[in-house]
RODO-2510 file (C-alpha; in nm, 4 decimals, decimal comma):
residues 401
     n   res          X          Y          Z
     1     x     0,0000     0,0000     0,0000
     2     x     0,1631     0,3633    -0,0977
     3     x     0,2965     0,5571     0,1516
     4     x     0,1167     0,8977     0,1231
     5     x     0,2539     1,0948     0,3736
     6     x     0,6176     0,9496     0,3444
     7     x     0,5959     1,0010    -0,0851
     8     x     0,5094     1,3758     0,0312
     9     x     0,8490     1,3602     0,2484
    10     x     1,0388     1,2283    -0,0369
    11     x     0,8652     1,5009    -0,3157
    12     x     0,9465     1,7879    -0,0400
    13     x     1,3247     1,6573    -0,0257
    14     x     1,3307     1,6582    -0,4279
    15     x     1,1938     1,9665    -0,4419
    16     x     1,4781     2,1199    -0,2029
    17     x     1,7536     1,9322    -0,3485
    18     x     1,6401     2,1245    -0,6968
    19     x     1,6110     2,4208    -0,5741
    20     x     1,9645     2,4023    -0,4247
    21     x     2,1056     2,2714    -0,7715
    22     x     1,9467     2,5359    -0,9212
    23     x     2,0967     2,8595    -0,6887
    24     x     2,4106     2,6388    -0,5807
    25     x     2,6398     2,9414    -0,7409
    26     x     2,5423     3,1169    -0,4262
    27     x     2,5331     2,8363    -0,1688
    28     x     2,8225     2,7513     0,0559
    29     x     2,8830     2,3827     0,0565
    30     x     3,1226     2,2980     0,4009
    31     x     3,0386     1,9175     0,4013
    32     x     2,7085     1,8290     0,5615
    33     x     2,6520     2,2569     0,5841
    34     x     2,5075     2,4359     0,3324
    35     x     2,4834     2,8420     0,3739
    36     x     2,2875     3,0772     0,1789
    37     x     2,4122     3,4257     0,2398
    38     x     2,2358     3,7792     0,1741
    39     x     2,2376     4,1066     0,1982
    40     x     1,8352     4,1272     0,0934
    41     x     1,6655     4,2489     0,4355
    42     x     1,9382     4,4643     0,5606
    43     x     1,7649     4,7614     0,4934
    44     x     1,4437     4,6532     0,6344
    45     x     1,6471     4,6248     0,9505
    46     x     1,7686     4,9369     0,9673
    47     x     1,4347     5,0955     0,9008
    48     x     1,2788     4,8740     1,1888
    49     x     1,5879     4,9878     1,4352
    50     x     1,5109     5,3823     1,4032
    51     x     1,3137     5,3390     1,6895
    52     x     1,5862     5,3458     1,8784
    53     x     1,4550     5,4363     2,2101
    54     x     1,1657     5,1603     2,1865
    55     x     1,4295     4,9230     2,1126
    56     x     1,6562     4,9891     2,4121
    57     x     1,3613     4,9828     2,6361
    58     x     1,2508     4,6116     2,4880
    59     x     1,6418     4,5580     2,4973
    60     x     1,6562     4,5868     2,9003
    61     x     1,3101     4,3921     2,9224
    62     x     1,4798     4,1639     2,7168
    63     x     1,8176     4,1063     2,9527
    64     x     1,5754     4,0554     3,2551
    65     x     1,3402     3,7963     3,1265
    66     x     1,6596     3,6180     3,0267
    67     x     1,8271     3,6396     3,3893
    68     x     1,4599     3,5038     3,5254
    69     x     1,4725     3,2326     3,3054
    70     x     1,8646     3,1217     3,3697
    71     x     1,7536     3,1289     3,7602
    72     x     1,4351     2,9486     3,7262
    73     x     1,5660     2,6840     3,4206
    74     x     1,9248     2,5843     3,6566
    75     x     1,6987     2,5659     3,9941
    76     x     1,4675     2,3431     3,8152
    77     x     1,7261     2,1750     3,6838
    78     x     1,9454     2,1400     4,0027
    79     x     1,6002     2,0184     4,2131
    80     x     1,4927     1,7520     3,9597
    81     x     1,8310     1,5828     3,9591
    82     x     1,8118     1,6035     4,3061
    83     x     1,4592     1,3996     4,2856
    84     x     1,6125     1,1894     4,0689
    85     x     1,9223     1,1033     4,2994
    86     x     1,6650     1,0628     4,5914
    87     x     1,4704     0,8361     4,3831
    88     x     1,1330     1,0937     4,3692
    89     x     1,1695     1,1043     3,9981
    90     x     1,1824     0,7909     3,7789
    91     x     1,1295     0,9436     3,4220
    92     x     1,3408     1,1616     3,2382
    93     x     1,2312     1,4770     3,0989
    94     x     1,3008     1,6398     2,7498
    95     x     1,5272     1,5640     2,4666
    96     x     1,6037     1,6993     2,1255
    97     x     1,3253     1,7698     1,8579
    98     x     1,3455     1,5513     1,5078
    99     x     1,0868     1,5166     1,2437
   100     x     0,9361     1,1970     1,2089
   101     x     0,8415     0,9834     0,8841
   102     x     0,4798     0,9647     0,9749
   103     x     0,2044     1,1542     1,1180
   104     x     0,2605     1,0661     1,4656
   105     x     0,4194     1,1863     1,8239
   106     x     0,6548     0,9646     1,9638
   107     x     0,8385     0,9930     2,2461
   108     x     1,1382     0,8355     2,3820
   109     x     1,4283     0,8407     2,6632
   110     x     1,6393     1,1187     2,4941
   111     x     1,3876     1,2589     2,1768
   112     x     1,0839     1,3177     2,0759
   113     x     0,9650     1,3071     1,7289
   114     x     0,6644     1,5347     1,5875
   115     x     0,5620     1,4620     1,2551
   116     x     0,7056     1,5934     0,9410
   117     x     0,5354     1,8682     0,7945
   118     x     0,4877     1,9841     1,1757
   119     x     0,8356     1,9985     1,1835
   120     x     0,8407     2,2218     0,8567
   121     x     0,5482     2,4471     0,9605
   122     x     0,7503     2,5302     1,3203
   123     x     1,1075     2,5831     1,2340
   124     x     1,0320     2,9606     1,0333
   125     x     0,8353     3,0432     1,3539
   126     x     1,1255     2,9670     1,5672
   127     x     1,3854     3,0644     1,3180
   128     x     1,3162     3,4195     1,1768
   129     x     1,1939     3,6145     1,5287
   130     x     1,4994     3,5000     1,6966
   131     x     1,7374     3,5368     1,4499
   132     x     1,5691     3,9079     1,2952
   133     x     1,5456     4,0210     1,6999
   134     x     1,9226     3,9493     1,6935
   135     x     1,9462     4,1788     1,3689
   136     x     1,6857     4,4634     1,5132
   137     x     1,9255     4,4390     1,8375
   138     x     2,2632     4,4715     1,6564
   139     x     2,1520     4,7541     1,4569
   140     x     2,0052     4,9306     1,7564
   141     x     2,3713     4,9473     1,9355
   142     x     2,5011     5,0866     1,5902
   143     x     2,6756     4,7006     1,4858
   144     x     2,6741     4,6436     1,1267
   145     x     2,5101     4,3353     1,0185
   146     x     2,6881     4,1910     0,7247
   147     x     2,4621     3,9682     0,5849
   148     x     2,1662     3,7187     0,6933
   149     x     2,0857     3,3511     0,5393
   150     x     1,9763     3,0088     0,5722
   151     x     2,1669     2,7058     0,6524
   152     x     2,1240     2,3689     0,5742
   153     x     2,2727     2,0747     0,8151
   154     x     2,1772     1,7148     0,6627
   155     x     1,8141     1,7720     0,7064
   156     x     1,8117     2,0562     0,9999
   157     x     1,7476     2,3769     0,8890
   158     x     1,9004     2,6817     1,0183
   159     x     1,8904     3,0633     0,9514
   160     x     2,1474     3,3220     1,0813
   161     x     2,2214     3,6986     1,0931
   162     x     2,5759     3,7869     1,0940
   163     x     2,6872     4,1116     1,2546
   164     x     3,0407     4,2572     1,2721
   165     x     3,2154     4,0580     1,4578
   166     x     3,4762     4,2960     1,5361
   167     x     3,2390     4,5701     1,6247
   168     x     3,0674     4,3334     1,8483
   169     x     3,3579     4,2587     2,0907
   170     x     3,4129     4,6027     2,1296
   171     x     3,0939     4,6611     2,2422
   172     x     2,9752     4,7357     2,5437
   173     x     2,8713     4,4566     2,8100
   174     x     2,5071     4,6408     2,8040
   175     x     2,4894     4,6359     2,4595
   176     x     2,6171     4,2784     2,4241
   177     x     2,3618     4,1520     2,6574
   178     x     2,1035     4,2994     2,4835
   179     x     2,2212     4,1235     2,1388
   180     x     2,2929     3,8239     2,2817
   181     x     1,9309     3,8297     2,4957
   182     x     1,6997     3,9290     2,2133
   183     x     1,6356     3,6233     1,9973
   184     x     1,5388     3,3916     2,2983
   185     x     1,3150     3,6872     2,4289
   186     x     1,1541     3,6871     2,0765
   187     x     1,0592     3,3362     2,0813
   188     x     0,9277     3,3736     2,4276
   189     x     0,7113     3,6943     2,2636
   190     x     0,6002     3,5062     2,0029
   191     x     0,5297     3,1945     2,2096
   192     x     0,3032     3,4162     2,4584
   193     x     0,1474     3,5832     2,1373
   194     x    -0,0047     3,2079     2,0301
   195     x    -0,0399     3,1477     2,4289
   196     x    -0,0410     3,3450     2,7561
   197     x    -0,0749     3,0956     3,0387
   198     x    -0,0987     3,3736     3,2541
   199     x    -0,3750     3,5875     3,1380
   200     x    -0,5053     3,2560     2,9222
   201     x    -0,5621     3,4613     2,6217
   202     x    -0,3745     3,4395     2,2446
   203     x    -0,4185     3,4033     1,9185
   204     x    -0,4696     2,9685     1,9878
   205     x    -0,7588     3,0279     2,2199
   206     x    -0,9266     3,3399     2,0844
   207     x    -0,8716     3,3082     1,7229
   208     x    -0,7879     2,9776     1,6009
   209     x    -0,9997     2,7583     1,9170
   210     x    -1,3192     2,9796     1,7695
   211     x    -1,2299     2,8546     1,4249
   212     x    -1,2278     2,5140     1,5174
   213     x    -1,4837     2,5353     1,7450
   214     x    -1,7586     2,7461     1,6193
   215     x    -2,0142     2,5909     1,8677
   216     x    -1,9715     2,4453     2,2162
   217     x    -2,2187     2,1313     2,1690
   218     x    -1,9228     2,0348     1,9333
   219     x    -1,7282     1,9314     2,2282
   220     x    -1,8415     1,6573     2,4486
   221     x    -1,7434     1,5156     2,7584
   222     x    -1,7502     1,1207     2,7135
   223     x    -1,7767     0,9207     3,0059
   224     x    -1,4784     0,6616     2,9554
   225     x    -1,5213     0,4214     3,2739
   226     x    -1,7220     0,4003     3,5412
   227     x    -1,5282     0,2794     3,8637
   228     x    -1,7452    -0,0168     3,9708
   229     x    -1,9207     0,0475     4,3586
   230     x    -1,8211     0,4235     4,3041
   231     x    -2,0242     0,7056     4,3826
   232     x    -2,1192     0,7130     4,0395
   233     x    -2,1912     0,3629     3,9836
   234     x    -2,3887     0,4019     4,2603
   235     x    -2,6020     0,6817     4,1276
   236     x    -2,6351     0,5087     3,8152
   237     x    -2,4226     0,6024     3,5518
   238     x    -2,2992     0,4165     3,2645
   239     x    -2,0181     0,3998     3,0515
   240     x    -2,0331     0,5616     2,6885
   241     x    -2,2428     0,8528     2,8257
   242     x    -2,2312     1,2168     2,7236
   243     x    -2,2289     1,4672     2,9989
   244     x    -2,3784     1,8164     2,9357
   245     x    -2,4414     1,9309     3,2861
   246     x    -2,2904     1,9214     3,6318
   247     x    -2,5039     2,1467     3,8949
   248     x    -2,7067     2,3099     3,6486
   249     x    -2,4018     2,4211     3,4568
   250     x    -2,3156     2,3360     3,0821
   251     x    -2,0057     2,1539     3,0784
   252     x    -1,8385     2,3792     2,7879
   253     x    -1,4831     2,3358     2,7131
   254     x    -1,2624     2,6422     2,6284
   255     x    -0,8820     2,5891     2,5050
   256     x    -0,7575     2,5960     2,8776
   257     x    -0,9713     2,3188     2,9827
   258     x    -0,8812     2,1070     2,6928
   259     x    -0,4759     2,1745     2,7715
   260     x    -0,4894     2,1307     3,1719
   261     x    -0,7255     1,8473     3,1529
   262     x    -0,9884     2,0897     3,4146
   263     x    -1,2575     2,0506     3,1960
   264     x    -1,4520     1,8969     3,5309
   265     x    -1,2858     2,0033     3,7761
   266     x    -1,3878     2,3359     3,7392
   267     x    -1,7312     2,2445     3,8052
   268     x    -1,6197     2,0670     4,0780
   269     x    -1,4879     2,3383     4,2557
   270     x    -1,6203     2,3783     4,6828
   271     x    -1,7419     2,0427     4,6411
   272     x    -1,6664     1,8244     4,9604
   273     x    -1,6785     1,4746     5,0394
   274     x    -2,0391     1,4068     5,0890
   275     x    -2,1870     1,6756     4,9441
   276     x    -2,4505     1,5804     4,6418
   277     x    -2,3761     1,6524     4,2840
   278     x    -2,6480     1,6630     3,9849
   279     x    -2,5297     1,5718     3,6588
   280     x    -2,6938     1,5574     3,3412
   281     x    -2,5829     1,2716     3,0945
   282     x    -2,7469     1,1418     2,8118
   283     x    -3,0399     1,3721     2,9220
   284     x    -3,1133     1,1935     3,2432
   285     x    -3,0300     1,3485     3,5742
   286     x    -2,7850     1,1661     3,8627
   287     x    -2,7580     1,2278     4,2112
   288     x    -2,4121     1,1549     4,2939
   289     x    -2,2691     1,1590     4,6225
   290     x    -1,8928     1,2765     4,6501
   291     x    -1,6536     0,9791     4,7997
   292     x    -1,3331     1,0429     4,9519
   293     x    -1,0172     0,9948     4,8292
   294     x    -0,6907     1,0535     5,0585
   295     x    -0,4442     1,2800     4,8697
   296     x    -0,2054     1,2781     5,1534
   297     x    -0,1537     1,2505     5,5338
   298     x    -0,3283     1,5929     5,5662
   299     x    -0,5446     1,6362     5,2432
   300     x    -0,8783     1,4740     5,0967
   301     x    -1,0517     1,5285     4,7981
   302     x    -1,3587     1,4284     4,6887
   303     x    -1,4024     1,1311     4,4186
   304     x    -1,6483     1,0497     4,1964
   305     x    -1,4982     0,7219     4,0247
   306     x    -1,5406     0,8340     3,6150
   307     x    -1,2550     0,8808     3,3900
   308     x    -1,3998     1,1030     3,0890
   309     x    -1,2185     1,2103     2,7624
   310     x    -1,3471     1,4634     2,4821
   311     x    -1,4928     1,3535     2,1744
   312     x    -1,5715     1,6051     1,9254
   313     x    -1,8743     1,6137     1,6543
   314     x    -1,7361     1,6671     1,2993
   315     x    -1,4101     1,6807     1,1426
   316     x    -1,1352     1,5629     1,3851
   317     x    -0,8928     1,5273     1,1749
   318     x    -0,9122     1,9166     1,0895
   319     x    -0,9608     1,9648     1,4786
   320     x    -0,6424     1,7091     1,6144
   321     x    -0,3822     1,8368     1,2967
   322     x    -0,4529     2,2276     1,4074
   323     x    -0,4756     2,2014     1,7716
   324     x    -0,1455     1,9248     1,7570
   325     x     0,0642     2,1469     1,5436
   326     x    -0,0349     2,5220     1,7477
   327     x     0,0665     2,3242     2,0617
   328     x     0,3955     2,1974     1,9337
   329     x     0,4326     2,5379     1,7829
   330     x     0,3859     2,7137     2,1295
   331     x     0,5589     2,4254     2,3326
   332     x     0,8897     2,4536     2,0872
   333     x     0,9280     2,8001     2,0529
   334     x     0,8977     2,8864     2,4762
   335     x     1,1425     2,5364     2,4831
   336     x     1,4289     2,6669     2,2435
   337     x     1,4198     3,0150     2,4203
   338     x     1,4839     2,8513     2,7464
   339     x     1,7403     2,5831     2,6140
   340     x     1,9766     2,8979     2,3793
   341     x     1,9718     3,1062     2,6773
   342     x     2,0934     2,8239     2,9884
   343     x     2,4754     2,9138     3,0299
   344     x     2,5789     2,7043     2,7841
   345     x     2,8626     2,8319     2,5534
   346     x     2,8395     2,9102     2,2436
   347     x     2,4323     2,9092     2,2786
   348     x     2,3512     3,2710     2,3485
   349     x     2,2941     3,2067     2,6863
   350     x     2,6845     3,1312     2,6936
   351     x     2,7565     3,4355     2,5172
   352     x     2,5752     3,6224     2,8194
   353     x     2,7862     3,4601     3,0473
   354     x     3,1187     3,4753     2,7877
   355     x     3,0512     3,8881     2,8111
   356     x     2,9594     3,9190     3,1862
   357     x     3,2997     3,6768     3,2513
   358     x     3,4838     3,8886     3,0763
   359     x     3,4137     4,2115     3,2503
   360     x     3,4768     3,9793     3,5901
   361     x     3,8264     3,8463     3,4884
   362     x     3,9640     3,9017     3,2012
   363     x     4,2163     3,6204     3,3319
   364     x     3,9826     3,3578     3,4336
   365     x     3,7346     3,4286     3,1910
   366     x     3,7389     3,0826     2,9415
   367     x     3,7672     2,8486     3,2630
   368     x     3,4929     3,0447     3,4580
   369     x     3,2732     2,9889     3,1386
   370     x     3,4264     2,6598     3,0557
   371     x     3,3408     2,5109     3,4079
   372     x     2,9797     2,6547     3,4488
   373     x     2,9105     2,5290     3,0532
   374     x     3,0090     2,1667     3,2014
   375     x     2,8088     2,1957     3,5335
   376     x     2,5037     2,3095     3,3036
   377     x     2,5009     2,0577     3,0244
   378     x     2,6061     1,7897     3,3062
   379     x     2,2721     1,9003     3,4611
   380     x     2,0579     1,9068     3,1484
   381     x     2,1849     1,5553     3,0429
   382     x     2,1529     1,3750     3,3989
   383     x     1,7466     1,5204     3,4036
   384     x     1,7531     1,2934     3,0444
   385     x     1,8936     1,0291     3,1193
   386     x     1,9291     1,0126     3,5019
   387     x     1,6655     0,7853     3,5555
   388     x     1,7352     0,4986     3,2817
   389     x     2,1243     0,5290     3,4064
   390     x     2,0463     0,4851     3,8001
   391     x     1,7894     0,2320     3,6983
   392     x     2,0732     0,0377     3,4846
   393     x     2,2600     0,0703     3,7874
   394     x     2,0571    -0,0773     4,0285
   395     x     1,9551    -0,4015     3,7320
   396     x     2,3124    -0,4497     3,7334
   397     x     2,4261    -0,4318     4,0782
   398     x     2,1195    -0,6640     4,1738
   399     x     2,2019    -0,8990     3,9559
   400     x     2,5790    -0,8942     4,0356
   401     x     2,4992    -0,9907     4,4098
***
């Protein structure tokens, strides 16, 4: 049976490897790296950078958000590999991005791979703020930027803005940091712009959710399982039923509750154990009466014994590709703004720390960085693949005794 979605793989690769034949008198070939310089875009820089005083403003903003996020990304890191030591943890978390050969998420000790044309939709969201905010930045603190491309390594693309390099160590530390700071910053703009988890407002839940979801009844609540002698097995309720009400409330699902999973909890909120809830499935009322479930030594909440999932009426396929790919667009642009700025040389965060060391000791400087890029990557890695080494570990020693 053909292969649709791996034939469009191979056509997109053809495709690509024509177009480079075709403009290879200005491509740089350097083995498995291919660079496409140019100077087209300059001048929209420097138009964009006359706002100087804006700039230096978002500049400082910039510099900040960056320090927050070093402090918060090495603490996390630092406290899960100490819950990982202690045994609290058993899973690793994260791992580099690829593109996968068919239309589905998979996940593994070390990677994760999102499908294809995912992979080809995200990259130019990622790529051009970050690497135009370094451009914007440079031209702001009066460095010349020489040229900007795309890159090419094996199948990873890449894009690039190249200021004077000279210029740029002579710069000041200020103005460094605010070079070096501005392309993770504009990936965590651009992320908030699809998303805000704060405010719970962006262009995925108040544009493109609206789109999808055009009417609430769309969305149901599907009762999955019924616990058997729980409170709602009690009460009556079956598996395979819809609920549409929970104490006279519609159960309508916005983009948050599809996300955090709170899609019933929110109804559930004041509720002790004990107290009596109605719910509306399959237009018949139930009279359920909240259980108890023992959180910990000090904490109850109350149970009701359903596990429920969302089924939507109409085209999933148009509702799972849209919702899957904004997700992975938001999740991967906030991730590879933390990752380039952790104090890591030669990610930017490194360069942060390359320019602060300098000013600190000009001596010291490339074992000061040297030391705290080992101690960070060390940290990153063991939060991978911590787990699966101690429990490797443990197999062997157990079976060695």
């Amino acid at each position: 049976m053909l292969n649709i979605y791996l034939l469009s793989i191979v056509v997109f690769f053809g495709i690509l490897a024509i177009l480079i034949y075709l403009d290879r008198k200005n491509i740089e070939f350097k083995y498995v790296l291919l660079m496409r310089r140019t100077k087209k875009g300059l001048k929209l820089l420097d138009r964009i950078a006359r706002f100087r005083k804006f700039w230096k403003i978002i500049g400082i903003i910039a510099i900040a958000v960056c320090f927050i996020l070093v402090a918060d990304s090495l603490f996390s890191l630092s406290l899960r590999s100490w819950q990982i030591i202690t045994g609290e943890v058993k899973e690793g978390f994260g791992g580099v991005v690829f593109p996968s050969p068919t239309p589905e998420t998979v996940v593994g000790t070390g990677y994760i791979l999102i499908p294809f044309w995912f992979w080809i939709i995200i990259i130019p969201t990622i790529l051009f703020p970050h690497e135009i905010a370094h451009g914007i930045m440079s031209r702001v603190e009066r460095i010349r930027v020489k040229s900007a491309g795309l890159l090419l390594l094996l199948i990873i693309p890449g894009a690039f803005v190249e200021p004077d390099e000279k210029k740029l160590k002579k710069a000041k530390l200020l103005s460094k940091l605010k070079i070096f700071a501005a392309g993770s910053f504009a990936n965590i703009a651009f992320a908030f712009f699809l998303f805000n988890p704060f405010l719970k407002a962006g262009i995925i839940p108040d544009v493109v959710w609206p789109a999808l979801v055009p009417n609430h009844a769309q969305l149901e609540v599907f009762v999955v399982n019924v616990t058997e002698n729980s409170p709602a097995d009690k009460a009556g309720l079956k598996n395979g039923t819809v609920i549409t009400e929970i104490n006279q409330m519609p159960t309508e699902i916005n983009y948050v509750d599809l996300i955090t999973g709170q899609y019933l909890s929110k109804h559930l909120k004041g509720v002790k154990p004990g107290d009596e809830i109605e719910v509306v499935a399959n237009n018949s009322r139930y009279i359920i009466t909240a259980g108890e479930i023992v959180v910990n030594e000090n904490q109850t909440r109350p149970y009701l014994g359903i596990v429920t999932t969302i089924k939507i009426r109409g085209n999933t396929q148009l509702f799972n590709f849209f919702m899957n790919l904004f997700f992975w667009m938001w999740l991967l642009n906030y991730a590879v703004a933390v990752f380039n700025i952790l104090p890591i040389y030669p990610l930017d965060g490194g360069l942060m720390l390359q320019a602060i060391a300098e000013r600190v000791s000009k001596k010291y400087n490339k074992e000061i960085v040297g030391a705290i890029t080992i101690v960070t990557i060390c940290l990153v890695l063991f939060t991978i693949f911590g787990p699966s080494i101690i429990a490797g570990l443990q197999s062997f020693l157990s079976q060695s005794s």
